[in-house]
C-alpha positions as CSV (number, residue, x, y, z in Angstrom):
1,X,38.1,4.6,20.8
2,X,41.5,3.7,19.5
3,X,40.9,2.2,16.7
4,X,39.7,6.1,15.2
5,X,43.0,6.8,15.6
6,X,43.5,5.4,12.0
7,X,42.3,6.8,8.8
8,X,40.9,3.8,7.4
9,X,38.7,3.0,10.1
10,X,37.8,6.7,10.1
11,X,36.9,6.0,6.3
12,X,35.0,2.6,7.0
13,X,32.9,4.6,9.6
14,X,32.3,7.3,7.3
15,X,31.0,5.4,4.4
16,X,29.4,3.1,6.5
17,X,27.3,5.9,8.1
18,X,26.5,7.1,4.8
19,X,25.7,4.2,2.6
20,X,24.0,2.8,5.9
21,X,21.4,5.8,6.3
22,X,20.2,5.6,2.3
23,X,20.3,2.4,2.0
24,X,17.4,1.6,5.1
25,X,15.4,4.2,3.0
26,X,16.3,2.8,0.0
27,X,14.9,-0.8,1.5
28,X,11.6,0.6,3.2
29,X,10.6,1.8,-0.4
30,X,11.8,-1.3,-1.7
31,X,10.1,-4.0,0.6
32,X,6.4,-1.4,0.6
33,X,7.1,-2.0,-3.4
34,X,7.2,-5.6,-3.2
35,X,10.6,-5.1,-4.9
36,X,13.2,-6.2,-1.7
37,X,14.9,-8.7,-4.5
38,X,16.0,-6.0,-6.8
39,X,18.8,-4.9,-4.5
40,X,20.1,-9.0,-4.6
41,X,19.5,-9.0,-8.2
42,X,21.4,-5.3,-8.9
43,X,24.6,-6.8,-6.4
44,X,25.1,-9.9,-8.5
45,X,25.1,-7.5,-11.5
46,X,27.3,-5.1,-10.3
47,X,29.6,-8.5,-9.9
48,X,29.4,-8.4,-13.6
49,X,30.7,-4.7,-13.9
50,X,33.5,-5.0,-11.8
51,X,34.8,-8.7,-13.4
52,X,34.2,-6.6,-16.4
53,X,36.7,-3.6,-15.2
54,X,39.1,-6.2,-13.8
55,X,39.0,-7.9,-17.3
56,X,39.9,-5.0,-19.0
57,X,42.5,-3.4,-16.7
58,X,39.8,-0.6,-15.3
59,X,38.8,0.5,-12.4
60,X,36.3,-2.0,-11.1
61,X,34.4,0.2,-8.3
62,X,33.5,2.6,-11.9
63,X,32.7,-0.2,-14.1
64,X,30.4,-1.6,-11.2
65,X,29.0,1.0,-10.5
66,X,27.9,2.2,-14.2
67,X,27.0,-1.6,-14.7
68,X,24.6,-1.8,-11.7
69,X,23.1,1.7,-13.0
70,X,22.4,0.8,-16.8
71,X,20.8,-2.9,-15.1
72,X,18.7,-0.8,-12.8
73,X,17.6,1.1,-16.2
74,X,17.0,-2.0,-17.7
75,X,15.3,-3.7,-15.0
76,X,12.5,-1.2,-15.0
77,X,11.9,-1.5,-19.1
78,X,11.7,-5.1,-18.4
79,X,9.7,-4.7,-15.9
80,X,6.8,-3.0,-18.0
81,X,6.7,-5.6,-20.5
82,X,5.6,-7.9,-17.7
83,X,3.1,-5.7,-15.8
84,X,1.6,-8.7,-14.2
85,X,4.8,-10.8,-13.6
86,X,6.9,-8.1,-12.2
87,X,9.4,-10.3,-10.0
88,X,10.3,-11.8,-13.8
89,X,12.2,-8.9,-14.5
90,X,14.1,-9.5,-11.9
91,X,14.9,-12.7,-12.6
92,X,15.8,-12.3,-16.0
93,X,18.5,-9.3,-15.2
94,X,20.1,-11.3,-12.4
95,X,20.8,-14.9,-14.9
96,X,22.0,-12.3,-17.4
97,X,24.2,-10.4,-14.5
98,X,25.5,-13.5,-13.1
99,X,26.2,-15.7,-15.9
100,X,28.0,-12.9,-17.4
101,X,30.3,-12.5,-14.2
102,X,31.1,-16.5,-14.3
103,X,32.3,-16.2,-18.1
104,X,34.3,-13.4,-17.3
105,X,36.0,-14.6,-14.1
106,X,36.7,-18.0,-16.4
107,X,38.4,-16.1,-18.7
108,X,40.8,-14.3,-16.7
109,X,41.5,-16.7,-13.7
110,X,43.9,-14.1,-11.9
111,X,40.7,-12.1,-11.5
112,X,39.5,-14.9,-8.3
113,X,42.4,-13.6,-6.3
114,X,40.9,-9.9,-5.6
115,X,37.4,-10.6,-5.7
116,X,36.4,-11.4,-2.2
117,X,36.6,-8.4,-1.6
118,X,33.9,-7.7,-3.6
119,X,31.9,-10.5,-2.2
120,X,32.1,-10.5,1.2
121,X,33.1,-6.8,1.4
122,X,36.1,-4.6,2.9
123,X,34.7,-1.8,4.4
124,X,38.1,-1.0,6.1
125,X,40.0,-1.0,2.6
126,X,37.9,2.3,1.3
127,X,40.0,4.1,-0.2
128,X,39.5,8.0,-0.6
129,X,37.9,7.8,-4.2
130,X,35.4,5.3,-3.0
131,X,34.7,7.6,-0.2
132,X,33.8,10.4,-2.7
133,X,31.7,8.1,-4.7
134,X,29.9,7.0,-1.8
135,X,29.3,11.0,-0.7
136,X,28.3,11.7,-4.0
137,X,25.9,9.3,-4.1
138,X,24.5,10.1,-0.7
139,X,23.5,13.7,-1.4
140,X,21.9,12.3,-5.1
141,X,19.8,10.1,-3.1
142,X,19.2,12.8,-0.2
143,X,17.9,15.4,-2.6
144,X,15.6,12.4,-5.0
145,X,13.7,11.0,-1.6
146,X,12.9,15.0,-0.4
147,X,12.3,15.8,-3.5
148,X,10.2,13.3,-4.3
149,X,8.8,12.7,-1.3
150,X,5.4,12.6,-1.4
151,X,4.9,11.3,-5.4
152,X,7.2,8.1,-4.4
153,X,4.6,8.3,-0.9
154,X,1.8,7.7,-3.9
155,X,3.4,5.5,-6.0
156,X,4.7,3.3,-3.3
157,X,1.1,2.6,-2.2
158,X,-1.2,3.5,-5.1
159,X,0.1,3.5,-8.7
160,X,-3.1,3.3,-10.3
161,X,-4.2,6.6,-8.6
162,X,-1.2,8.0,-8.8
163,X,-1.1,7.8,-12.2
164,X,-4.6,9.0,-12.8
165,X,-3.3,12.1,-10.4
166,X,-1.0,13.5,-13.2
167,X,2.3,12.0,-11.6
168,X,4.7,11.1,-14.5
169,X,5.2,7.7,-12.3
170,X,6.9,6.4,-15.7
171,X,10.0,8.5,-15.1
172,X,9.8,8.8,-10.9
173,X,10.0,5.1,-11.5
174,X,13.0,5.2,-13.9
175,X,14.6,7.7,-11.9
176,X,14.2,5.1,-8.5
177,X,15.1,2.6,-10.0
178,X,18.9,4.2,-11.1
179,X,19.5,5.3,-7.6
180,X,18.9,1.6,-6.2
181,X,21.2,1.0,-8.8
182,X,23.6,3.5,-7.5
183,X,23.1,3.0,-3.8
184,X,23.7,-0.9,-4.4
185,X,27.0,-0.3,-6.4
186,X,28.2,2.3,-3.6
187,X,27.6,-0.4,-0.6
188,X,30.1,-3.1,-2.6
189,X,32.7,-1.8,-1.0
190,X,30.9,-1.9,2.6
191,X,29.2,-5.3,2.9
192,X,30.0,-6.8,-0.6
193,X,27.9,-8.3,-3.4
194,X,26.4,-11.5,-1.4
195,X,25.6,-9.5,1.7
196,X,24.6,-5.7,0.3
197,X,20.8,-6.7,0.4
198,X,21.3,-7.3,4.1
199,X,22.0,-3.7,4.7
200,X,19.3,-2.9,2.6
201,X,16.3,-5.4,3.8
202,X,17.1,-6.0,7.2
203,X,16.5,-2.8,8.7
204,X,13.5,-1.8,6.8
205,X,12.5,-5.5,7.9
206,X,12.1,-4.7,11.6
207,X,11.3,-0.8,11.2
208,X,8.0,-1.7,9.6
209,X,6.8,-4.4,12.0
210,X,7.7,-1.8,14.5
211,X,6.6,1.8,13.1
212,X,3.6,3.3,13.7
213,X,3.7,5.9,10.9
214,X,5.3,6.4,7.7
215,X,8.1,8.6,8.5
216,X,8.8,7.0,11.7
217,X,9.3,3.9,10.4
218,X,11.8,6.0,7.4
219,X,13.6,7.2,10.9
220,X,13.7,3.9,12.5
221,X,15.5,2.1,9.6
222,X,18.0,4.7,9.8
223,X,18.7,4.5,13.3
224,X,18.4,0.6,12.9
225,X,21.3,0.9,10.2
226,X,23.3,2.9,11.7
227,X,23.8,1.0,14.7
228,X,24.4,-2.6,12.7
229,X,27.0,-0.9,11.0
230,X,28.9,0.8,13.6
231,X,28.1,-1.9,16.1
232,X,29.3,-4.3,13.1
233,X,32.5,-2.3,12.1
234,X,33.2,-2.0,16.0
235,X,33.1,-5.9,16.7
236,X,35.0,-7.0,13.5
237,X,37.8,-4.5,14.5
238,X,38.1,-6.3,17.9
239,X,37.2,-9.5,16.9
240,X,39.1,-9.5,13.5
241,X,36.6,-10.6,11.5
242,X,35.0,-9.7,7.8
243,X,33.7,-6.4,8.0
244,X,30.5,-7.1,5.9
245,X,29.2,-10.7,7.2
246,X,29.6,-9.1,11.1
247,X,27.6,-6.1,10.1
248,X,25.0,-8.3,8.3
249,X,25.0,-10.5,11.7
250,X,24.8,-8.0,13.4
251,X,21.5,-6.5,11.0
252,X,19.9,-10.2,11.7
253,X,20.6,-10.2,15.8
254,X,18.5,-6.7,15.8
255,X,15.9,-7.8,13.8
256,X,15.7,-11.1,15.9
257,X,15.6,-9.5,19.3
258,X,13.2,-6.2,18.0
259,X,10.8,-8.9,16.5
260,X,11.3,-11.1,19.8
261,X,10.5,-8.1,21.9
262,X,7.7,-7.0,19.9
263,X,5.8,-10.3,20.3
264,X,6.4,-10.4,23.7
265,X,4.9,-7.1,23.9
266,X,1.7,-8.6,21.8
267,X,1.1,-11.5,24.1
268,X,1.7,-9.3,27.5
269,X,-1.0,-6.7,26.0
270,X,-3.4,-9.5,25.4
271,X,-3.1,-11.7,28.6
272,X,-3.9,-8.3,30.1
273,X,-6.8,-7.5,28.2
274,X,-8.2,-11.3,29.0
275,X,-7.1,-11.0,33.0
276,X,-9.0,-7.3,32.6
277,X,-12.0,-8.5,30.8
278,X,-13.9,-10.6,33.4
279,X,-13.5,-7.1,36.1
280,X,-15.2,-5.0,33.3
281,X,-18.2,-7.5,32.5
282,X,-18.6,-7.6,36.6
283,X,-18.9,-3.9,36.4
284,X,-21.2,-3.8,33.5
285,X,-23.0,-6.4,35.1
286,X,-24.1,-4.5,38.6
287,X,-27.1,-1.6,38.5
288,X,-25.2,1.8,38.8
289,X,-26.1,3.2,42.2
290,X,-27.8,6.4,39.8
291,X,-30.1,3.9,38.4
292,X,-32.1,2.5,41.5
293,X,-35.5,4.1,41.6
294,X,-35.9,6.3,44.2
């Protein structure tokens, strides 16, 4: 454990831990929604906010984050305008994001030199702000999915009915859709713009192949999560490699081996139930002893 001795990996294993447990929420939601592409689509515009803040000499973490936010407010508007084509809103925000980040970065070219950063992430370069940010962030999301627990348990699965129940699923929506917006700005720092969907998606991924009830599969992408990240943050420490694509390799070898194990599981069951099945028609087969006549 000597590399807790320093305070930045004390940092990177704080936030980690943080943005790592609501983001695997954040993605069961997400994937259940048929939405797992909005957390891509909100990274590449966040990219926009913090070329943005570099552009204009501020603090890029802010401008990213407040970016990402407004796009997750404008994703949902979108969104309603094509009620049957909901994966073009999407689309649209993330040209809009992206296109603007490449005029930007063209603009400025000194901007390239800090941004892989942003990209591929530097979980061990969080600085104290970004820590707070991240907390913040954390307890907002905390109190929204308990809060909200059982109207986003509706939504998630039945709109139609939800909205026939009274739920103002217009603004729960809204509201969702500005922390996703938050959550994926806050994990920048962590995995980086290419790779925060990884963090969000992967564990969710494998936690609903694998749970057998709503809330265990909620527990399950945490725990999921939280060991990619450490397990990640522990390995690129010793290994010296990027922080975000070893915690995102990290997120895929899980989900490999749980899906492996689960389908080895299937097949076991079943060549059990076939090597079972010719015993129990042998036994249904044969008069009870109860039944001869006496």
């Amino acid at each position: 454990m000597e590399m807790l001795h320093y305070d930045f990996m004390q940092r990177a294993f704080c936030a980690g831990g943080l943005i790592g447990i609501l983001a695997s929420v954040l993605g069961v939601y997400l994937s259940l929604r048929r939405q797992a592409l909005m957390a891509d689509m909100l990274s590449h515009l966040s990219l926009a906010g913090v070329a943005g803040g570099a552009y204009l000499h501020l603090n890029p973490s802010l401008t990213g984050f407040v970016v990402a936010t407004l796009g997750a407010i404008a994703v949902e508007y979108v969104r309603r305008s094509y009620k049957s084509y909901s994966d073009i809103a999407v689309a649209i925000i993330m040209v809009g994001g992206l296109s603007t980040a490449v005029i930007l970065m063209s603009m400025n070219p000194s901007i390239n030199k800090g941004f892989s950063a942003y990209l591929f992430g530097s979980v061990v370069a969080v600085n104290t702000t970004e820590l707070w940010l991240m907390t913040g962030v954390s307890v907002l999301g905390g109190l929204f999915f308990y809060l909200f627990r059982r109207p986003l348990y509706q939504i998630t699965f039945d709109e139609e009915t939800a909205k026939t129940s009274g739920l103002s699923v217009g603004w729960i929506s809204l509201g969702f859709s500005v922390l996703t917006g938050m959550i994926v700005s806050a994990a920048m720092p962590i995995v980086g713009v290419l790779l925060v969907s990884a963090l969000i998606v992967l564990p969710a991924a494998l936690a609903i192949r694998i749970g057998t009830t709503f809330a265990s599969t909620l527990f399950l992408a945490m725990g999921i999560s939280l060991l990619g990240v450490f397990f990640g943050l522990t390995a690129s420490y010793h290994l010296s490699t990027p922080p975000g694509g070893t915690i995102a390799f990290v997120l895929f070898l899980v989900l490999a081996v749980g899906l492996g194990i689960k389908k080895g599981v299937l097949m076991w069951s079943k060549a059990r139930q076939k090597k079972n099945a010719p015993l129990e028609e042998a036994s249904y087969s044969q008069p009870s002893p109860h039944s001869q006549p006496l």
